[in-house]
N, C-alpha and C positions, 0 to 999 in steps of 0.2 A: 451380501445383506448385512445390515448394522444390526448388532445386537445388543441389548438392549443391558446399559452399563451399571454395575453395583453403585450405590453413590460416594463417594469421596470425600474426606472427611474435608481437604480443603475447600472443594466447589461450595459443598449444601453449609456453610458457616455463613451465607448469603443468599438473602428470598430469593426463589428462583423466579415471585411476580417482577423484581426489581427488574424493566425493559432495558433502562437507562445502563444499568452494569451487565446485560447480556450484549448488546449491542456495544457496549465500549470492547470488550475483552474479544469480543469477538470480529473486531473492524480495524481497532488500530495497529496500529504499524509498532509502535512500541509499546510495550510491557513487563512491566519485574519481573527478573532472572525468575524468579521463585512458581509464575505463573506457566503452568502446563501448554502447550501448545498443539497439543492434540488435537488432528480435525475428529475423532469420536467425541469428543469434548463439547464441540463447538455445536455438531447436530441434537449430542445429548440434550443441552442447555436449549436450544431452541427451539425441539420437540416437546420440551418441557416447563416452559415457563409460558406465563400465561400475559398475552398479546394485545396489541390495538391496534389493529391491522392500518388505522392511519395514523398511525405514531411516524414521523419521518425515520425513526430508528428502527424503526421498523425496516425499514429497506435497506437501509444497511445490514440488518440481521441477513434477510435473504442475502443480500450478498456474498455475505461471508458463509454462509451457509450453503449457497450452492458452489463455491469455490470448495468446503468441502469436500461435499460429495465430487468435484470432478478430481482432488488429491486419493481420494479412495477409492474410486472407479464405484460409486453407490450408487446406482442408476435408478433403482426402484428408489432412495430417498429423496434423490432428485427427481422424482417425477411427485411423488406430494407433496413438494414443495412450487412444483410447476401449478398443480391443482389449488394449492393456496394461494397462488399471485392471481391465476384464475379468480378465484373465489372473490380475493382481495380488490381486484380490477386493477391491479399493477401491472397489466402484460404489455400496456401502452407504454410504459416507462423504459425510456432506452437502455439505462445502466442496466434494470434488471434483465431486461430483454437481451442482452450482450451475454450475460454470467450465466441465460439460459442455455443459449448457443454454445457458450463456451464450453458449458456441463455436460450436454449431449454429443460435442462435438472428442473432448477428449475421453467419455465415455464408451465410444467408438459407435454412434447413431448417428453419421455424419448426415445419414436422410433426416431424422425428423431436426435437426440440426438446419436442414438446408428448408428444410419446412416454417420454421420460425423466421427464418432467415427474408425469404420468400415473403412473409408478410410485411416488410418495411417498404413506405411508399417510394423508400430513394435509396439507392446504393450510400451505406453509409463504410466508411474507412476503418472502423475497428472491428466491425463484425464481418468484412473483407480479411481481413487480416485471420480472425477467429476461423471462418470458413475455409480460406486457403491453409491452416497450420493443420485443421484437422483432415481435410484430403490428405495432405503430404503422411502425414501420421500412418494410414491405412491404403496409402501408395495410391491410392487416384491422384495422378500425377498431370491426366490430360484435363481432369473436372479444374484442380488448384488451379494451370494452366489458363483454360479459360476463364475461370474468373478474375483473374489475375489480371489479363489484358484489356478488362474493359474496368475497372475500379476506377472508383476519380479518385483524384490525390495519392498516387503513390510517393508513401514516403521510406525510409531508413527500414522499419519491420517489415512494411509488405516485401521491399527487393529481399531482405536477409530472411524471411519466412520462407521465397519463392528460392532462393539458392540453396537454402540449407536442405529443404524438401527434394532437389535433385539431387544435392550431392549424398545425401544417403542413399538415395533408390537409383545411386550410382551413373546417375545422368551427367555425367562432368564436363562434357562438351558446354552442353545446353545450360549448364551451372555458370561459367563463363562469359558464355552468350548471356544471359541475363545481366553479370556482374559489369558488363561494356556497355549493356544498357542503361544500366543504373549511372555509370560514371558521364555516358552521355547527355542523359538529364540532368545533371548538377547533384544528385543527393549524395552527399557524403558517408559513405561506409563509418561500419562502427567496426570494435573488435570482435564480434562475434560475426559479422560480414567477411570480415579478411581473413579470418581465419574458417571462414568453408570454404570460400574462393582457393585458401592455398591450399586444404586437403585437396581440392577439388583439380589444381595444377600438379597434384603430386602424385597421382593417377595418372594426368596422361602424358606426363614427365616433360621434359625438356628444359633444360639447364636455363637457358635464357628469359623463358615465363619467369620460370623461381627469381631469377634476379628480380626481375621489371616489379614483382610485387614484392619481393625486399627491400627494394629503392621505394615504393609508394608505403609500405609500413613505415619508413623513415620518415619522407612527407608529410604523413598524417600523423610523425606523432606517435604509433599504435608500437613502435617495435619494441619498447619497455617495457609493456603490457607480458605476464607472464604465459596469456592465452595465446598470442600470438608469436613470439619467440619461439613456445614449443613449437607451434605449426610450422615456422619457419623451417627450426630445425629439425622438424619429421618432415620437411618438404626435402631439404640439401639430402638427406639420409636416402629417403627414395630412389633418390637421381645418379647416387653413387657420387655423390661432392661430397665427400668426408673431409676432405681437407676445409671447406668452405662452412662443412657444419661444424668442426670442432672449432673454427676462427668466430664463429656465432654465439659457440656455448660459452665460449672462454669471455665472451665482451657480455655475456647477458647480467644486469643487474642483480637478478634473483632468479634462482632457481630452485622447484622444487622436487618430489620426488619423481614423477611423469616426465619431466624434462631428462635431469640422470636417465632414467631408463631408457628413453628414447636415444641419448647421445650414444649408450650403451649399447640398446639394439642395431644401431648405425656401424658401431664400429663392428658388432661381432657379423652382420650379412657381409659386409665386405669382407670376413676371413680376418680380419683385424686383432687376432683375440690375444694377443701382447699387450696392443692397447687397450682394448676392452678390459683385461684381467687390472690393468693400472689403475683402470677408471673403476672399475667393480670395488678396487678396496680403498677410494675417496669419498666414494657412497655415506653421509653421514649416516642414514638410517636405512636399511636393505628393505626392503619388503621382500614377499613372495615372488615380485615379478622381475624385482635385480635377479634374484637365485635361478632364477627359471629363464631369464635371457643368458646369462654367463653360461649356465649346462648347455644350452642351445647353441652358441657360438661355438662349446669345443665338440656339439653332437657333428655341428656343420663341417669343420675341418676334420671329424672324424677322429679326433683325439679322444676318443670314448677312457680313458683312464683317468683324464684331469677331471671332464662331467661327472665322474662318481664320487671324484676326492671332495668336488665344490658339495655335490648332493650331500655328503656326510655330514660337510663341514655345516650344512644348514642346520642338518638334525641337530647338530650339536645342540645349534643357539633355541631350539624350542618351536622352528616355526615347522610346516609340515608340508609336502608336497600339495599339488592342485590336479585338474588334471592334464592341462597343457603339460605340465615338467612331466607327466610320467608318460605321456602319449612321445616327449622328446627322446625320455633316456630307452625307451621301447627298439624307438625309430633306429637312435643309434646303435643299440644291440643288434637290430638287424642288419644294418651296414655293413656290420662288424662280426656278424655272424657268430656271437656272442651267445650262445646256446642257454647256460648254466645263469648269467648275469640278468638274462630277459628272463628269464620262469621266473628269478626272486620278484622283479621286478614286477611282473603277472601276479604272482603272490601278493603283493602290497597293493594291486590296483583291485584285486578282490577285498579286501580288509577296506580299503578307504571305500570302497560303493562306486567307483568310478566306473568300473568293466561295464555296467549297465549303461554307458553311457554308449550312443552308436561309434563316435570316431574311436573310442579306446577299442570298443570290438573289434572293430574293421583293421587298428594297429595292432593287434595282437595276431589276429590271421597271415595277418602282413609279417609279422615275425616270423610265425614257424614255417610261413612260407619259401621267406627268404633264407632262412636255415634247412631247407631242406627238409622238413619236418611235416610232408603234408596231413599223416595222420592224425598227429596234436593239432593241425590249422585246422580238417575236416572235423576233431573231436568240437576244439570252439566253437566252430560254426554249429555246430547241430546243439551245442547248451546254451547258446547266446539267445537272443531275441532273432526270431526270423522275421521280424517285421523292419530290421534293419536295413535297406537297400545297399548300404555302405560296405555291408557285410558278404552280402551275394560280392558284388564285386572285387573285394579285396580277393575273395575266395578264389574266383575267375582267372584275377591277376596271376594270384598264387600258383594255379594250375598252369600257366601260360608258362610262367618265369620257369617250372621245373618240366618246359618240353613236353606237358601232358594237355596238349589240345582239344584233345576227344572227351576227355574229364571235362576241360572247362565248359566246352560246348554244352555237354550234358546238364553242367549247373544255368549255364544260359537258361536252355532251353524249361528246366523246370523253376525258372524266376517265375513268381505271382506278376511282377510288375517289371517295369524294364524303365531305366532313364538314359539320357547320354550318355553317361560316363558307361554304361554294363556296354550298349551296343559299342561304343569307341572301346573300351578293353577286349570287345571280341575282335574286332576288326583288326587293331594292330597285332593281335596275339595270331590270325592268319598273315598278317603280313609280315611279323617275323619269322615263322616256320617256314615261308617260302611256298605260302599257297595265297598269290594275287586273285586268281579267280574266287575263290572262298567269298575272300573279303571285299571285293566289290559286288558278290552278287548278295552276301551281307551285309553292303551298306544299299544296295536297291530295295531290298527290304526291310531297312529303316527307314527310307525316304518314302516309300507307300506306307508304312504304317502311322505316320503323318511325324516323324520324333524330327527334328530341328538338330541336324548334326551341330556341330561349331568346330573350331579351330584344331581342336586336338583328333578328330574324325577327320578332318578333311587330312591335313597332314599323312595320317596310316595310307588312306585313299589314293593320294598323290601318290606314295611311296611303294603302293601294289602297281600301280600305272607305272610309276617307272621302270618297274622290273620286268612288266608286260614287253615295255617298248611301244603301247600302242599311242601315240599322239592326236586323235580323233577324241579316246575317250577324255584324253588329257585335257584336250579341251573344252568338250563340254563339262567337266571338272570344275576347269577356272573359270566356266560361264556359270556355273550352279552357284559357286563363291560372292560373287557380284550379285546376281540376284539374291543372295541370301541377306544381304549383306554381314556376313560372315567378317569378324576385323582381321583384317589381312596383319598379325601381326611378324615379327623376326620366324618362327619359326615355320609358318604357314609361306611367308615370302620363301624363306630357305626352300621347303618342300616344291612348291611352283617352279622357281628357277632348276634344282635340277630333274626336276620331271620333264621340262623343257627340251633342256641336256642330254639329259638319256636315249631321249626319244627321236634325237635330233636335229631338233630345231633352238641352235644356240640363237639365233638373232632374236627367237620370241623370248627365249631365257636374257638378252641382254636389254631387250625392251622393257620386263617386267623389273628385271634390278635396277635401271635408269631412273625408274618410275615412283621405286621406294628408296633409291641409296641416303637421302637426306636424312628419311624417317626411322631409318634403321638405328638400335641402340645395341644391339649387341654385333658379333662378330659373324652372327649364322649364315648371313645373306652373304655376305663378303667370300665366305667359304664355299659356297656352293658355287658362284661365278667364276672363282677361280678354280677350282676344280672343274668345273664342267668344260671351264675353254680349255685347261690344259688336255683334258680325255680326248679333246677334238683337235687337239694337234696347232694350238694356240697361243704358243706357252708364251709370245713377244706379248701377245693384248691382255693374256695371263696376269702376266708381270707388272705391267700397267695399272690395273686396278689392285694388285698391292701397294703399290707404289701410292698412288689416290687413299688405297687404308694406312695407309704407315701415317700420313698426314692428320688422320681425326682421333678424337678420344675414345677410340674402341678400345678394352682389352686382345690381345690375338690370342690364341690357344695351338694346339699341337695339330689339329687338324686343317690351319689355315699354313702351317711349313708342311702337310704333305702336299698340298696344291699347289705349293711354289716352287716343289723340288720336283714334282712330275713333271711343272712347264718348262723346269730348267732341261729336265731328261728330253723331252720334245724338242727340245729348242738347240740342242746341244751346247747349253751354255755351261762348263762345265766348272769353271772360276766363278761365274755371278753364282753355278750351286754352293759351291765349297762356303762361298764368305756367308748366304743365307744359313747356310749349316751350321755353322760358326754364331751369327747372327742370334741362333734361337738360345742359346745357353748364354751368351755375352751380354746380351742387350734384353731380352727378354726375357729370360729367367724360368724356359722352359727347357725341362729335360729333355731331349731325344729319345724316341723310345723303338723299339725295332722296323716299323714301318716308313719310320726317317733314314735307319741306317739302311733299307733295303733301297732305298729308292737312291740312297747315296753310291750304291753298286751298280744299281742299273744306269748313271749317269756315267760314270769310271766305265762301266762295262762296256756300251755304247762307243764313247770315244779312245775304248783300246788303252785305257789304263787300268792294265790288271792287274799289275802289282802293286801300285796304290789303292785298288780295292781290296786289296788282299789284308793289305797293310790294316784298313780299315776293318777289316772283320776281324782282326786278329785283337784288335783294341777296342772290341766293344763291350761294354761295361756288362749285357747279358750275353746267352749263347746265342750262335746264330740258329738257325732253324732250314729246313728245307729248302723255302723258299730265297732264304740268301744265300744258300750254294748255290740251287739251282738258277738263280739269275746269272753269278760268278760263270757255272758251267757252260750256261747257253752263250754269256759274253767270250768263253774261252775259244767252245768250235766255232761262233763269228767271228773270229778272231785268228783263230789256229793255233792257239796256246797248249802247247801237247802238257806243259810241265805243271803247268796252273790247275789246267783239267785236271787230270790224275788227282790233284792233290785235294779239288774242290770234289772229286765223285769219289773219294776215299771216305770223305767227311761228310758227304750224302748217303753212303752204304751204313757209314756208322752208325747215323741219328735213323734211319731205317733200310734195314736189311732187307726187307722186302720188295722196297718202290724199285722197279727196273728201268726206268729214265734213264736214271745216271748213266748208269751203264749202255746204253744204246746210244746217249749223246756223247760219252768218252768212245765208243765207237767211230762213231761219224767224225770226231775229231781225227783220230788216226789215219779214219779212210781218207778225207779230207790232206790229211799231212802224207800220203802215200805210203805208210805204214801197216799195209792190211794182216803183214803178219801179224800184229798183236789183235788181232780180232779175237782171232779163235780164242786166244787167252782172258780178254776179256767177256767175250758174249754164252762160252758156257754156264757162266755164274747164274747169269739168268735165268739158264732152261732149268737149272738145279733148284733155284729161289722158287720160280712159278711153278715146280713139277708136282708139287701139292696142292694148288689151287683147281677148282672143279670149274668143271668144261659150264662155259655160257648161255645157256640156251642154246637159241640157234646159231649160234656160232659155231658151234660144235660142228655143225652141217654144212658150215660154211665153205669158201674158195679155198679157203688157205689148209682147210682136211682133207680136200679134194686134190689139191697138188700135193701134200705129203702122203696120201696115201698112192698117186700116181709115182712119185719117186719110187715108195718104196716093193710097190708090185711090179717097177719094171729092171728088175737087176739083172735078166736077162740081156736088157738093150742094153745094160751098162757094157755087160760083157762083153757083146757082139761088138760093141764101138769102142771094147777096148780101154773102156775108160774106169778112173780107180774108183772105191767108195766116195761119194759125196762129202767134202768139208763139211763140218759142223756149222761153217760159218752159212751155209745154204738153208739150212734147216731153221737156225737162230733169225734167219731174216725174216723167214716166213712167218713166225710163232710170235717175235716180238714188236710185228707192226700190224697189228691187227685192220688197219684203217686202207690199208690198199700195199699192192705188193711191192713198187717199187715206188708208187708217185712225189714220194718228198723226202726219199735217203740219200743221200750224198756222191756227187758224181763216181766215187770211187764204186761205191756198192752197188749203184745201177750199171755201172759197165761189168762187175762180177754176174749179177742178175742175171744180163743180157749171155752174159758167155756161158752160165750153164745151161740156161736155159734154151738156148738156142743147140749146146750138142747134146741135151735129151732130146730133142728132139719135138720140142714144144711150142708150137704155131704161137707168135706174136699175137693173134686177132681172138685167140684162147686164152692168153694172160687178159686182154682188156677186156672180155667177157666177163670173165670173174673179176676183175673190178669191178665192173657195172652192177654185177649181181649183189656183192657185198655194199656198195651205196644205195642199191634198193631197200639190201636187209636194214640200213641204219635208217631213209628214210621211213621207212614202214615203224620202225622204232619211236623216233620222232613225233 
């Protein structure tokens, strides 16, 4: 509501009857510096000054008066002034009848807007234009729409009204679609046209659009223009063309301080922040949003020491945080698990009034979460605002990420209200603890409670299916997708393909990668086909669609060489492993990290190079771990490497004293090498290791008590038959292969088996007995 204004010593120095001086000051387009431009001004003076309702100036007052009231959003002054044109009999008057429309329509009355509208006997073009800007405004997107298609004379604003009203309310397809339209019918785009069209291409990316409207920017003329350069260059930025935007920025005419930042923001998401830092101190004048992109590049690469030197260096100059920078420097605390540095930082987002804001809440949860701190995340949460949704869920997350499931459920469940993101945080948080079922019968119960999964729900979904193994649900999965229309993007493809995989059905997994490999922009999809045909024993067709990725402008990462080194393990290609091996440090500029070098064992290991695997372990930049002896070990008794072994189950006893593997498979080697005397030496350790560990359930009840305690109550038959105490090596069989008595120990130790057990005097069709029984006990387990 306008209130009602003191008078001013300048205004009232002039009758306020003079029409002739209310109506200039208040219409034209130019006027001395000196004159106030206030729209209070403007209704002041025309509330106030006394009128001749047919004066022609008169209507120009309305004009400019109801332009006003729609700069102020004054809807009640704009409506006594609708009552005066009433009054006046000016409603017949188009100019006025347009600034009506216009007043209600950016007022946000888009009905009695369409109501005014509604009485002209003919579709006229400007009050189309009025009417489709204020739909777009308040997102009626289908009304703007239809009236849009039937308007006569579409010129330059309706098409740039109708594109720029999609591409906010994120329609950027359809934004496009329009703009092909437009070029269709001959009307020439301006620069405020080309540049919604290129936000609008820089959403749904693709390197080749961006050129095609770089080249037609040039065309028209528009590329010098400072509005559309930026756009250009927050188009190249998007797409990952840094090279192509900084050859942009460098050729641009003028540039101001929006453009810098955006060149800046470009280089620091690429990880750029060398260059970024170069470009930060060309900056002729910084604002808050330089300062707050440079901390954000080095939060991104996780150089949390530089972010705080630049944060200083701001305070220095005077200016002050906002609260994007402190929602950044939070985030990277968390990363960094930065305990001491995020409270200060807590501390200053209370002093500035920010914490009340929902995302700093929800980043603050998010902190002590990720530090381990669920008490401090539980204490925020209960002093924050509970009206926050953002906050339940961070909270959820928080519990998830520190393995407390059953907490986060609990917060679930006592949420007032629930959106996507809380049910997608439960779902994935059962489907990394390794409870599939949970989380599908958790998303059945989003889907009845009517919530609209999307992309990052279906992904968890897919990924509980895959662990399942069931390919039924799998598929009605990827049918729910389709009918959602759900955007199949990189990660959601990635998810489908190996659900596929898993499930066993590579051909459906190689059909849906056929189907996106053009649309794909990052490396996800790539990964999972290749992993999935390597799992499947593929490793030649494997190899092939590396080969097809090596060719496109993908980045690779560390998980697309373990898919190339498992098809090489498949494939026994043990030279194309080695040079990939080589390949990811030389050419790619990825470090190897242990699941490269195990797989580098198990390739060696396979083809019976074990001392070149050896050689390998002994050079690797960390230690190895269980898993890469115990590849070594198993490659040794496949092999028969008595000296290898030894040397690989010494260094497996070391990193755990406990695990008895080693020791039974440096067994079976010996057995295997015809050296069963060293059994007894090796296989006591074991019963010494395990002789503290408590009996298993029913295992304890099992075959394997039942024959030791048969050995040991019949010492009588021993004697009678003459025969000495029992090797130890007899007992250790029994104790350390819990899974059946002889079915899968090495021929050496089944022919031992066989000879004790045959002079106790122990019926053949009584050992397979109790095997049977013991794969009952583990069925029934199962």
């Amino acid at each position: 509501m306008i209130v009602p204004l003191r008078p001013k010593s300048f205004w009232f120095r002039f009758p306020a009857a003079n029409l002739i001086w209310v109506s200039t000051i208040t219409s034209k387009p130019a006027r001395p510096p000196r004159l106030p431009l206030d729209p209070e001004h403007h209704l002041h003076v025309f509330f106030g000054g006394k009128t001749n309702h047919c004066n022609s100036d008169y209507e120009l007052s309305v004009v400019a008066a109801l332009k006003a009231c729609s700069s102020l959003l004054a809807i009640s002054q704009g409506r006594r002034i609708h009552c005066l044109v009433l009054k006046s009999g000016l409603d017949s008057n188009t100019f006025i009848r347009n600034s009506l429309i216009n007043m209600y329509a950016k007022c946000g009355f888009v009905d009695g807007a369409r109501s005014l509208f509604n009485s002209f006997s003919k579709l006229d073009s400007v009050s189309c234009n009025i009417m489709i800007a204020g739909y777009v405004k308040i997102g009626r997107l289908e009304d703007a729409r239809r009236l849009f298609d039937v308007m006569p004379g579409k010129g330059c604003v309706s098409y740039t009204s109708m594109i720029m009203g999609l591409a906010q309310n994120d329609c950027w397809f359809e934004a496009v679609e329009v703009f092909k339209d437009m070029r269709s019918a001959g009307v020439p785009p301006n620069d405020v046209t080309l540049s919604s069209v290129i936000s609008a291409c820089s959403h749904l990316g693709g390197i080749w659009n961006c050129r095609m409207l770089h080249v037609l920017a040039i065309k028209l003329q528009l590329d010098g223009l400072v509005l559309v350069s930026t756009n250009l260059l927050h188009m190249y930025c998007l797409c990952s063309s840094v090279v192509e935007a900084k050859s942009l920025f460098e050729e641009m005419p003028e540039c101001n301080i929006v453009s810098w930042n955006v060149m800046l923001n470009g280089y620091a998401k690429a990880g750029l922040v060398g260059l970024a830092r170069g470009l930060f101190e060309r900056i002729p004048a910084k604002d808050v949003v330089s300062w707050g992109t440079m901390i954000d590049g080095y939060v991104q690469v996780e150089w949390l020491g530089e972010a705080l030197v630049i944060y200083r260096t701001m305070l220095h100059t005077g200016l002050g945080p906002n609260d994007v920078m402190m929602v950044d420097l939070i985030s990277g605390c968390a990363r960094q698990m930065a305990l001491r540095e995020g409270q200060q930082f807590h501390g200053t987002s209370i002093k500035t009034g920010f914490d009340s804001y929902d995302c700093m809440q929800a980043t603050i949860i998010h902190f002590y979460a990720a530090c381990g701190v669920m008490t401090l995340a539980r204490l925020q949460f209960e002093v924050g605002i509970r009206d926050h949704l953002a906050s339940w869920n961070a909270l959820i997350a928080g519990f998830i990420k520190n393995d407390m499931i059953d907490e986060a459920r609990h917060i679930f469940n006592e949420m007032p209200k629930r959106d996507v993101f809380s049910w997608s945080t439960m779902i994935s948080g059962y489907t990394q603890s390794e409870q599939p079922n949970l989380a599908l019968e958790l998303f059945h119960g989003m889907v009845a409670c009517g919530i609209q999964p999307n992309e990052i729900t279906m992904v968890s979904v897919l990924s509980a299916i895959a662990t399942l193994g069931t390919l039924k649900e799998g598929r009605w999965a990827h049918q729910y997708i389709c009918n959602s229309s759900i955007p199949l993007n990189d990660n959601l493809s990635a998810a489908l393909i190996d659900m596929y995989a898993k499930c066993g059905s590579v051909n459906t997994a190689l059909n849906v990668f056929y189907q996106m490999r053009e649309k794909a922009s990052s490396v996800s999809p790539w990964n999972a086909i290749i992993c999935g045909l390597a799992m499947h024993g593929h490793g030649n067709l494997s190899l092939k669609v590396f080969t097809d990725l090596q060719d496109r402008p993908i980045k690779l990462n560390s998980i697309t060489f373990i898919g190339v080194l498992t098809a090489c393990c498949h494939a026994g290609l043990v030279e194309a492993g080695k040079r990939y091996f080589k390949m990811m440090k030389n050419v790619y500029d990825i470090e190897p990290n242990i699941k490269h070098y195990g797989c580098m064992i198990d390739l060696l290991g396979r083809a019976g190079r074990l001392e070149e695997a050896e050689e390998i372990i002994s050079g690797m930049p960390m230690e190895a771990d269980i898993v890469i002896w115990g590849t070594l070990l198993a490659a040794c008794r496949t092999h028969g490497n008595v000296e290898i072994g030894e040397r690989a189950a010494e260094s497996l006893a070391r990193l755990e004293p406990s695990h008895g593997a080693g020791r039974v498979l440096l067994s079976n080697i010996y057995a295997d090498a015809a050296k069963l005397k060293k059994i007894t030496s090796g296989r006591p350790i074991i019963v010494k290791e395990n002789a503290h560990q408590p009996s298993r359930g029913k295992e304890a009840d099992g075959p394997n008590k039942r024959l030791r305690d048969f050995v040991r109550e019949r010492k009588d038959i021993r004697k009678h038959l003459g025969l000495p105490t029992p090797s130890p090596t007899f007992a250790l069989t029994i104790s350390v292969r819990p899974e059946s008595l002889y079915s899968d120990i090495s021929k050496g130790l089944k022919d031992l088996y066989k000879d004790v057990i045959n002079r106790l005097g122990v019926v053949e069709s009584e050992v397979f007995a109790l095997q049977k029984r013991r794969s009952n006990v583990r069925e029934e387990r199962l």
